[in-house]
MARKE-969915 format. One record per residue (C-alpha): chain; x, y, z; residue in one letter; residue number from 1. Coordinates in steps of 0.2 Angstrom, whole numbers. Example, Ala and Ser with C-alpha at 12.3 -4.5 7.8 and 13.67 -1.06 7.14 Angstrom:
REM MARKE-969915
SITE chaine    xx    yy    zz residu num
SITE      A    62   -22    39      A   1
SITE      A    68    -5    36      S   2
This chain:
REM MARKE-969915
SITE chaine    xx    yy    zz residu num
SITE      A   112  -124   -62      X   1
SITE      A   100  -130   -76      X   2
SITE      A    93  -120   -90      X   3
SITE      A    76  -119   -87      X   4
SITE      A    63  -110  -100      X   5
SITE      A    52  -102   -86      X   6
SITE      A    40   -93   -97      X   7
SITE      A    36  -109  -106      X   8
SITE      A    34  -117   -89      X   9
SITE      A    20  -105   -82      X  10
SITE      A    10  -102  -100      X  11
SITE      A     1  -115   -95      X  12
SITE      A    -7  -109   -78      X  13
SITE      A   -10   -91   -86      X  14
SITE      A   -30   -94   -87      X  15
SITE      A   -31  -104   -71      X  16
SITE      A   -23   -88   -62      X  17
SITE      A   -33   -76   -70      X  18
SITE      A   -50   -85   -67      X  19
SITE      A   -42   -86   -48      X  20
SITE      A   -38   -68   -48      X  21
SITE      A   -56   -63   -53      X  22
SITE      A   -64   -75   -42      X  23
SITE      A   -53   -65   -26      X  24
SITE      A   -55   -47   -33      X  25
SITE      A   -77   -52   -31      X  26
SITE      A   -72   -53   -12      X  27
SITE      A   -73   -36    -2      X  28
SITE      A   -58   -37    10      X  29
SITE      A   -57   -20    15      X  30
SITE      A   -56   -20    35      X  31
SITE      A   -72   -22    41      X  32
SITE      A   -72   -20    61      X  33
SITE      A   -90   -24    61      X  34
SITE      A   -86   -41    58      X  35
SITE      A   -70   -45    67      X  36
SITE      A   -71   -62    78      X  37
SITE      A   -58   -72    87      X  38
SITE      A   -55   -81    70      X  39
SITE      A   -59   -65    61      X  40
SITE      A   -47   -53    68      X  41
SITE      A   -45   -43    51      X  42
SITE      A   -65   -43    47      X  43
SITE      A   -76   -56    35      X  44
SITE      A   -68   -50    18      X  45
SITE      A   -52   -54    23      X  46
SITE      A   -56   -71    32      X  47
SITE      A   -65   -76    15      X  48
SITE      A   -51   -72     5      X  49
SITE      A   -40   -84    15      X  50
SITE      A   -53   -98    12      X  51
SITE      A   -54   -95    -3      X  52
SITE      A   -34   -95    -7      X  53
SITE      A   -31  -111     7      X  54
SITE      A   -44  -122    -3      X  55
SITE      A   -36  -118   -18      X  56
SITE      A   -19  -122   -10      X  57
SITE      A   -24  -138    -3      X  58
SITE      A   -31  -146   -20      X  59
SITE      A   -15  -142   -26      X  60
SITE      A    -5  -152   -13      X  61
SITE      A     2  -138    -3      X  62
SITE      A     3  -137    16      X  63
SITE      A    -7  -124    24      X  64
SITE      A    -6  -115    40      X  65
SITE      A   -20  -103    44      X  66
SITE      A   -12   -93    57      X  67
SITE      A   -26   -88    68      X  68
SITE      A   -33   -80    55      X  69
SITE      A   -19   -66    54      X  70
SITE      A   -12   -75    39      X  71
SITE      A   -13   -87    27      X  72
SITE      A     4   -97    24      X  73
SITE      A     6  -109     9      X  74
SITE      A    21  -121    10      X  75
SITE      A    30  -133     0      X  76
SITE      A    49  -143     0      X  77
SITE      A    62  -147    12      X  78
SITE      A    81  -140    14      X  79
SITE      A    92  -127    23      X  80
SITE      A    85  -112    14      X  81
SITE      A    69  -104    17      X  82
SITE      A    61   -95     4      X  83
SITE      A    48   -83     7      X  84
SITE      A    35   -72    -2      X  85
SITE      A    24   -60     7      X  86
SITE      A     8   -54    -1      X  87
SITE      A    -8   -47     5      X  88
SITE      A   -26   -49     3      X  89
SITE      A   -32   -35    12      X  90
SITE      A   -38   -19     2      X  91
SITE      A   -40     0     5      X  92
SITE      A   -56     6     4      X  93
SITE      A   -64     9   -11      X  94
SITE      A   -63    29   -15      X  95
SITE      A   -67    43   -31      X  96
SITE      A   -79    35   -47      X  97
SITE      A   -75    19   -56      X  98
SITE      A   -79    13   -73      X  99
SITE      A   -84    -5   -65      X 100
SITE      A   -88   -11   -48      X 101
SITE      A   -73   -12   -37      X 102
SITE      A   -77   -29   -33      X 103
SITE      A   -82   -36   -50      X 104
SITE      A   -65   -40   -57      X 105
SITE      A   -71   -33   -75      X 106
SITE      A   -58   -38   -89      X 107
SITE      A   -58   -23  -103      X 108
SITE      A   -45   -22  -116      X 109
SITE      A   -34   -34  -108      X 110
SITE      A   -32   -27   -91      X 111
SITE      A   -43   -33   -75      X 112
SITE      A   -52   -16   -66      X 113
SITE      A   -58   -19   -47      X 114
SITE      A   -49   -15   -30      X 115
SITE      A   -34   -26   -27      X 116
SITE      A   -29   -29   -44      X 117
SITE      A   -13   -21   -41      X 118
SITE      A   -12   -21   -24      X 119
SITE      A   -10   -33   -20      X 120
SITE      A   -19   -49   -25      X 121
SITE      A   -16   -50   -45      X 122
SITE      A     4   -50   -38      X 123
SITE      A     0   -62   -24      X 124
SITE      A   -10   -75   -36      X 125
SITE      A     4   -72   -50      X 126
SITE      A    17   -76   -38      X 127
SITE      A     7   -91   -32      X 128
SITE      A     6   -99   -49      X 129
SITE      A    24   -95   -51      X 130
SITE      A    25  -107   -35      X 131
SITE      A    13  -120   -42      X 132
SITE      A    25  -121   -58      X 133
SITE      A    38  -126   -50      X 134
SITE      A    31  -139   -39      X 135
SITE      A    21  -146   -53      X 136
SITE      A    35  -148   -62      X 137
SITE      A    47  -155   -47      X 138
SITE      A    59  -140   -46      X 139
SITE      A    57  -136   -27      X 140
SITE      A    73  -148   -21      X 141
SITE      A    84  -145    -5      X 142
SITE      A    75  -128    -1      X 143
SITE      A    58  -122     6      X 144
SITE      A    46  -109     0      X 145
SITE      A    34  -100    10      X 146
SITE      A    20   -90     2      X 147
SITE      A    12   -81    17      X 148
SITE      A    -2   -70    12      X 149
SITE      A    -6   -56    25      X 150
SITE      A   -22   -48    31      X 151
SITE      A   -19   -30    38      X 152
SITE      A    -5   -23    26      X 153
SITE      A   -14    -8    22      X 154
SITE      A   -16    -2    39      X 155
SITE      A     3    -7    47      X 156
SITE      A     4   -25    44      X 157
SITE      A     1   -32    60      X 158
SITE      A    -2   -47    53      X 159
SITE      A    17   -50    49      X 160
SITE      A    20   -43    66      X 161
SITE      A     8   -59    73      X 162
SITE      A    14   -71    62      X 163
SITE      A    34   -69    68      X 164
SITE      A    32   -61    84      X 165
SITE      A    19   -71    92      X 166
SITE      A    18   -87    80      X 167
SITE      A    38   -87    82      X 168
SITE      A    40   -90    62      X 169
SITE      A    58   -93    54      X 170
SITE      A    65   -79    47      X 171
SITE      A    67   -83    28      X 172
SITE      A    85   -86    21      X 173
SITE      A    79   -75     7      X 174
SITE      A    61   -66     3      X 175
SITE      A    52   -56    -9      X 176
SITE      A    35   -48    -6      X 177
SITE      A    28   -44   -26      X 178
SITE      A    20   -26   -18      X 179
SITE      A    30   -13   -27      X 180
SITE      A    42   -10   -43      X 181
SITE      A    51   -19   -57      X 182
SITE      A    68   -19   -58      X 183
SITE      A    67   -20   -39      X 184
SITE      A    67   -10   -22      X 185
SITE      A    83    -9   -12      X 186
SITE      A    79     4    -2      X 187
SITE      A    63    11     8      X 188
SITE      A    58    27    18      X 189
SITE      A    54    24    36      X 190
SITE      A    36    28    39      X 191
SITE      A    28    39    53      X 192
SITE      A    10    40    56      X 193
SITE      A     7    54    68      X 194
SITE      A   -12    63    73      X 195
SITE      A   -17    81    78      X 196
SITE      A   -30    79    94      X 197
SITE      A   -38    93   100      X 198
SITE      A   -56    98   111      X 199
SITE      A   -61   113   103      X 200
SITE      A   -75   122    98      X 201
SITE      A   -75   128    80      X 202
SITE      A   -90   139    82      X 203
SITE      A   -94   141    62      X 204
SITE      A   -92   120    59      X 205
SITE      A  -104   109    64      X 206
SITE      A   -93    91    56      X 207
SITE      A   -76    86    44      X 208
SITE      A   -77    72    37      X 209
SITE      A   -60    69    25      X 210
SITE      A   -50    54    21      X 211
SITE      A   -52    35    27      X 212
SITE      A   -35    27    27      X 213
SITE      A   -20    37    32      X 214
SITE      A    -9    33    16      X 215
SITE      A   -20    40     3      X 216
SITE      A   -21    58    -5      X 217
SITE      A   -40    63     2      X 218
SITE      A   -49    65   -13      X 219
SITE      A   -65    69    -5      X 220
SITE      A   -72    81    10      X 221
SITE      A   -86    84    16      X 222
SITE      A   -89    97    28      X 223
SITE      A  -105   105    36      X 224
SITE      A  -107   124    43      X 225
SITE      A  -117   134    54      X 226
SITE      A  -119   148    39      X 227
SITE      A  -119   140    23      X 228
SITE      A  -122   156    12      X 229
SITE      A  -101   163    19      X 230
SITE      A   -96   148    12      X 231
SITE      A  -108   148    -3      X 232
SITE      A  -102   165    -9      X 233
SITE      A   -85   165    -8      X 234
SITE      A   -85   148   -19      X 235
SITE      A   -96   152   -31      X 236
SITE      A   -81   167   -33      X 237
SITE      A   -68   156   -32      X 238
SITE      A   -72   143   -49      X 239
SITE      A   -55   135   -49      X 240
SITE      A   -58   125   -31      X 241
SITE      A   -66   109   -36      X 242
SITE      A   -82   104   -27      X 243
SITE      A   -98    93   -30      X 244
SITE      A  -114   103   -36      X 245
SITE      A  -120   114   -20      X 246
SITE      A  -138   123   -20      X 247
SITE      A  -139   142   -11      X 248
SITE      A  -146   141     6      X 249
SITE      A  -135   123     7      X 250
SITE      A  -123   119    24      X 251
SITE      A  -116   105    19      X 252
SITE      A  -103   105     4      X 253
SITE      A   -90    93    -4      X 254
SITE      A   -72    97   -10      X 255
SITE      A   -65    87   -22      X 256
SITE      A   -48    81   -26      X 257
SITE      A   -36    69   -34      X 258
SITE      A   -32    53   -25      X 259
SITE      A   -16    45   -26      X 260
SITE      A    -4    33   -13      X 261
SITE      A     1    41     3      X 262
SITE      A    19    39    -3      X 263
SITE      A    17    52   -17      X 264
SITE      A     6    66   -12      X 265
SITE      A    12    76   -23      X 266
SITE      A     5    65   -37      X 267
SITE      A   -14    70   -29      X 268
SITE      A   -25    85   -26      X 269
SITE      A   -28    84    -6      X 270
SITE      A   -47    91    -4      X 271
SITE      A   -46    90    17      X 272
SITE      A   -32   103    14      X 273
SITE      A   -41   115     2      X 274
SITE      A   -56   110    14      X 275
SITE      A   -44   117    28      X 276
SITE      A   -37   130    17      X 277
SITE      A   -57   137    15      X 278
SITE      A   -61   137    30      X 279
SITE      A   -49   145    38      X 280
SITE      A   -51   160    25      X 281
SITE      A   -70   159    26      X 282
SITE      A   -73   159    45      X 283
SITE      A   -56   167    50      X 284
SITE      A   -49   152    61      X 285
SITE      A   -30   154    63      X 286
SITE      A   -27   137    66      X 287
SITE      A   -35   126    52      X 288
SITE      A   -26   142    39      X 289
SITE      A    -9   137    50      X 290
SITE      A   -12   120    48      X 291
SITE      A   -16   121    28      X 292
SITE      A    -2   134    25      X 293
SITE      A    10   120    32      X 294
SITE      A     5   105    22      X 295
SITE      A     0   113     5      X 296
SITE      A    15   107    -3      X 297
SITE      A    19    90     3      X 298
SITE      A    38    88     6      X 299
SITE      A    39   100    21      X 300
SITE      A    44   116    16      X 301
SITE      A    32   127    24      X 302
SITE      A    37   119    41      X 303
SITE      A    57   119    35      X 304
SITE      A    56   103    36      X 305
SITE      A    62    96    22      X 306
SITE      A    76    84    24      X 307
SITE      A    84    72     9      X 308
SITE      A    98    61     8      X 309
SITE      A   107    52    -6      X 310
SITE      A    99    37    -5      X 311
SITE      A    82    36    -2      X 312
SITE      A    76    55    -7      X 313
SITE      A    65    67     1      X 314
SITE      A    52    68    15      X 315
SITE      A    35    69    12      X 316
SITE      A    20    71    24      X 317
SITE      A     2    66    17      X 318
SITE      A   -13    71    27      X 319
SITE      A   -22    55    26      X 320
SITE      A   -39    58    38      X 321
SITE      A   -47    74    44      X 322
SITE      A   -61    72    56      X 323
SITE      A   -70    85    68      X 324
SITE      A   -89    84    78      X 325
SITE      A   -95    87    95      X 326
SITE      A   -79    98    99      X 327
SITE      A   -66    83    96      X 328
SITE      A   -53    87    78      X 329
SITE      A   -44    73    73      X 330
SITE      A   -30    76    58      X 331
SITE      A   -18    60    55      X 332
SITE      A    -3    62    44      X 333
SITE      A     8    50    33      X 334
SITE      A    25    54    35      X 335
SITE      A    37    46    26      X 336
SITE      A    59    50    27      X 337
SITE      A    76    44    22      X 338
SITE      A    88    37    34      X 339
SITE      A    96    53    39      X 340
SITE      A    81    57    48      X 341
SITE      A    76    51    67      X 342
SITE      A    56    53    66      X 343
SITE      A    52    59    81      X 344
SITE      A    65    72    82      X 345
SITE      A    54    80    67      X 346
SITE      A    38    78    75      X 347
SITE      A    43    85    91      X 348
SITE      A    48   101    81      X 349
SITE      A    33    98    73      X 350
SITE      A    25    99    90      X 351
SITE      A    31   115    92      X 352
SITE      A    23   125    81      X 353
SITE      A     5   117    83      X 354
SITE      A   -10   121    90      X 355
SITE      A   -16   104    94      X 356
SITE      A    -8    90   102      X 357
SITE      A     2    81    92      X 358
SITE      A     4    59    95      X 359
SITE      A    15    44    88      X 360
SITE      A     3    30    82      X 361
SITE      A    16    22    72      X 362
SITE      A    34    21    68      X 363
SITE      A    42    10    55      X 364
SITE      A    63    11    51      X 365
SITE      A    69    11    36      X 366
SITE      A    76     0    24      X 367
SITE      A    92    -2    15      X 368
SITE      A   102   -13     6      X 369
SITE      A   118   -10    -4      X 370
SITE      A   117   -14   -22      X 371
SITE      A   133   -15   -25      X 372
SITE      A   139   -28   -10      X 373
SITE      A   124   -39    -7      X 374
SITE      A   123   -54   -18      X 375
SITE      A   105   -59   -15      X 376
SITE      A   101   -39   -22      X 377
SITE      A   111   -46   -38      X 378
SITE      A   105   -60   -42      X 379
SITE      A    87   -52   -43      X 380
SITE      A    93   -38   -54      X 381
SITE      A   100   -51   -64      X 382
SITE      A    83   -61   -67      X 383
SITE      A    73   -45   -71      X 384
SITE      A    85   -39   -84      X 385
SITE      A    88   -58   -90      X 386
SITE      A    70   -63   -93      X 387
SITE      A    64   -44  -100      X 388
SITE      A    79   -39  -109      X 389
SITE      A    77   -22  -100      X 390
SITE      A    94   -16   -97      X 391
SITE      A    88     2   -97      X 392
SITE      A    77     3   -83      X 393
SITE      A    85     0   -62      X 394
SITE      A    82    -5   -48      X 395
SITE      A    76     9   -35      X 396
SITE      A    72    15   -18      X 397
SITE      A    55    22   -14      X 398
SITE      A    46    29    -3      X 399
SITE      A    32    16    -1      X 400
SITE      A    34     5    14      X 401
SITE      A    30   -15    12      X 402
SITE      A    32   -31    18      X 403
SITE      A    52   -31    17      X 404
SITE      A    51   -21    33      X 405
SITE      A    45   -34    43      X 406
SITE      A    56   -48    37      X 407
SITE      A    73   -51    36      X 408
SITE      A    81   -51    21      X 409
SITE      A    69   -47    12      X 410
SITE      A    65   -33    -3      X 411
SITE      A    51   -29   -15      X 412
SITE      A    52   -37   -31      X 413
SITE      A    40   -31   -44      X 414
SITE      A    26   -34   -48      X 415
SITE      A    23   -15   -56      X 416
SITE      A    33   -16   -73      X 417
SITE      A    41     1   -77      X 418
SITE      A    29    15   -87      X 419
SITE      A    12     6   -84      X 420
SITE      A    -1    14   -73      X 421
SITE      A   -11     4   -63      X 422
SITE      A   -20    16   -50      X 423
SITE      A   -16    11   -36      X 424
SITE      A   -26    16   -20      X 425
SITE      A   -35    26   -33      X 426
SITE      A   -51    24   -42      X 427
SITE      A   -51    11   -56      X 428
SITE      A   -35     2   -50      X 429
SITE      A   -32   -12   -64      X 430
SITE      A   -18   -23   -70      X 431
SITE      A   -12   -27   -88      X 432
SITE      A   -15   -43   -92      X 433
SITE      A     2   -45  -100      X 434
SITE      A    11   -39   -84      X 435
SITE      A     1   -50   -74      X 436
SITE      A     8   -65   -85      X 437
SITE      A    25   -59   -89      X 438
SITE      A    28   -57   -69      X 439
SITE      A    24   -76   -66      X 440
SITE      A    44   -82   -74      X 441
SITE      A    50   -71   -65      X 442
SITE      A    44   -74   -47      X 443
SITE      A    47   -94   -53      X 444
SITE      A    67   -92   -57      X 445
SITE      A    67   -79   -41      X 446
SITE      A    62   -93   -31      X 447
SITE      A    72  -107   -39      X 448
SITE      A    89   -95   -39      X 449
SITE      A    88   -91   -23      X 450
SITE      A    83  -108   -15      X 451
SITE      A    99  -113   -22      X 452
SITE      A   107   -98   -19      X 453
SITE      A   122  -102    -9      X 454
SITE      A   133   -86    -5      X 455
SITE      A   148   -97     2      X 456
């Protein structure tokens, strides 16, 4: 195989990808339901993104297939292999206080601030620019590439599920999708989502209000009582529980905590559970303290659940969203586990000890490949450590789920570069304008290595 330069060969495209990526972070492509269509299905941000990104693609000579709108896949070249990337231009919600407007993709000291920087359109137009280099520069023989940038990751990728399921899409020889870590991700918890439902009537509350998306630490709460002045007193002796600025004679109040992705709750402060926790005390409801006493620390000890394995590490359980009015509560949790654990075993003993109803919405497998026999796993350490120099820092499993789940032979390759904070699913996500760069070789050899990557 040739010795190719690939830094040299995607300098060139670095402001052209960053004017791109601050033109897509001004589009809101949160899910909007109020705007979904029969070409819309994920909402107008989303379907905006994808024109924006397909125009783009076609002045640059790629093929395009819009994919009813569930996805927007960019192709190029001919051959037995099939390379794919997966990246998504959906957002989650827009949460806590930022320096900059979410959606105004403000560069300060070298790093891009708005929603989606991180995740996951700066990756996403780094690893399309990777693409472009190659292509430009006629390295794209006797293999495919598939970008395919999806519309509903945040919410369970159903977009992915469209796009092979229904659409009938080849299964790549070899993927990426640029939505988590440098060195790489081998390995991946499976992912539960499971909700509390119950008709009750909570005398003392009047509404909960907590959490928007199911895989982020709640960093906000807002509830509202029948006697406010309970509620007022035994806050205003209780200093250390963080909440917005309340008057006497209020009923409404506000607790804050810290948010942080649903895969590391125990990098946040949950406000619904201190909400929970509160009321419970306050107002002397048995289930809400039941329910607040098991998920106070986030790996399942209070239930004696916690389960961890060798491989892919502990379980955690997020409360994403706590909702409550008219006598309907609603409480959905995050749960995320190795591979020694069968999820709905755990939610039926879950079951067990809960005063609501307890329902599956979702259920993803893990994922797991061996580092030490799979070639493909191999040759991607290899590039990281080749064109960094970082021979200290290894590959990984996580408990974040991605794209790799939903395709064959596929894993998460970058674009987070190890000891860099980028907020994600947080307020003031950003990216370092040097990661964003340095990520581009490296998504450019992965696909040329792997295109001509023949295991035989």
């Amino acid at each position: 195989m040739e010795k190719i330069d690939f830094k040299k060969l995607c300098k060139k495209y670095h402001e052209e990808a960053l004017k791109t990526l601050v033109n897509d972070i001004k589009i809101n492509s949160v899910y909007d339901p109020s705007t979904i269509s029969g070409s819309t299905p994920y909402g107008k941000g989303v379907a905006e993104c994808f024109k924006f990104l397909k125009e783009i693609a076609l002045k640059d000579g790629f093929k395009v297939d819009e994919c009813d709108g569930r996805c927007l896949e960019i192709s190029y070249g001919e051959g037995k292999n099939l390379i794919y990337i997966f990246a998504h231009q959906d957002v989650v919600p827009v949460n806590g206080k930022w320096k900059f407007d979410p959606f105004s993709g403000v560069i300060e000291d070298n790093k891009v601030y708005g929603r989606g920087t991180s995740d996951d359109k700066g990756p996403g137009i780094s690893a399309y620019f990777a693409l472009k280099a190659l292509k430009d520069n006629n390295l794209i023989n006797n293999y495919r590439v598939r970008l395919v940038f999806g519309g509903d990751e945040e919410r369970g990728s159903s977009c992915l599920e469209y796009y092979f399921n229904v659409l009938k899409k080849e299964q790549p020889t070899y993927g990426f999708t640029p939505d988590g870590d440098f060195p790489l991700i081998y390995g991946e918890k499976g992912i539960c989502n499971y909700t509390y439902k119950g008709n009750i009537d909570f005398d003392e509350i009047i509404e909960m209000d907590a959490g928007t998306v199911s895989n982020s630490v709640i960093d906000r709460a807002r509830v509202v009582v029948k006697d406010g002045q309970k509620m007022y007193d035994y806050l205003k002796n209780h200093p250390e529980i963080e909440v917005e600025p309340f008057k006497e004679g209020s009923n409404e109040f506000v607790f804050l905590g810290v948010a942080a992705h649903g895969s590391t709750p125990e990098l946040g402060k949950n406000a619904g559970i201190m909400m929970l926790a509160v009321l419970g005390k306050v107002y002397n409801i048995p289930s809400l303290s039941l329910l607040a006493n098991e998920y106070m620390i986030p790996d399942g000890t209070n239930m004696h659940l916690r389960i961890e394995s060798k491989n892919l590490g502990v379980t955690t359980y997020n409360v994403g969203i706590i909702k409550y009015k008219n006598g309907k509560f609603k409480m959905t949790v995050n749960f995320r586990y190795p591979e020694n654990v069968i999820a709905k075993l755990v939610v039926e003993k879950i079951q067990t000890i809960s005063p609501f109803l307890i329902e599956i919405d979702s259920n993803s497998d893990y994922l797991y490949f061996d580092p030490e026999k799979n070639k493909f796993i191999q040759v991607l350490a290899k590039i990281y450590e080749e064109e960094t120099g970082d021979n200290v820092n290894k590959m990984m499993t996580i408990g974040g789920g991605t794209y790799a789940k939903e395709a064959k032979n596929t894993v998460a390759f970058g674009s987070h570069f190890p000891n860099k904070e980028d907020h994600i699913h947080s307020a003031n996500e950003k990216i370092d304008l040097e990661d964003f760069y340095n990520s581009m070789p490296l998504y450019a050899r992965a696909i040329y290595e792997l295109g001509n990557l023949n295991e035989n």
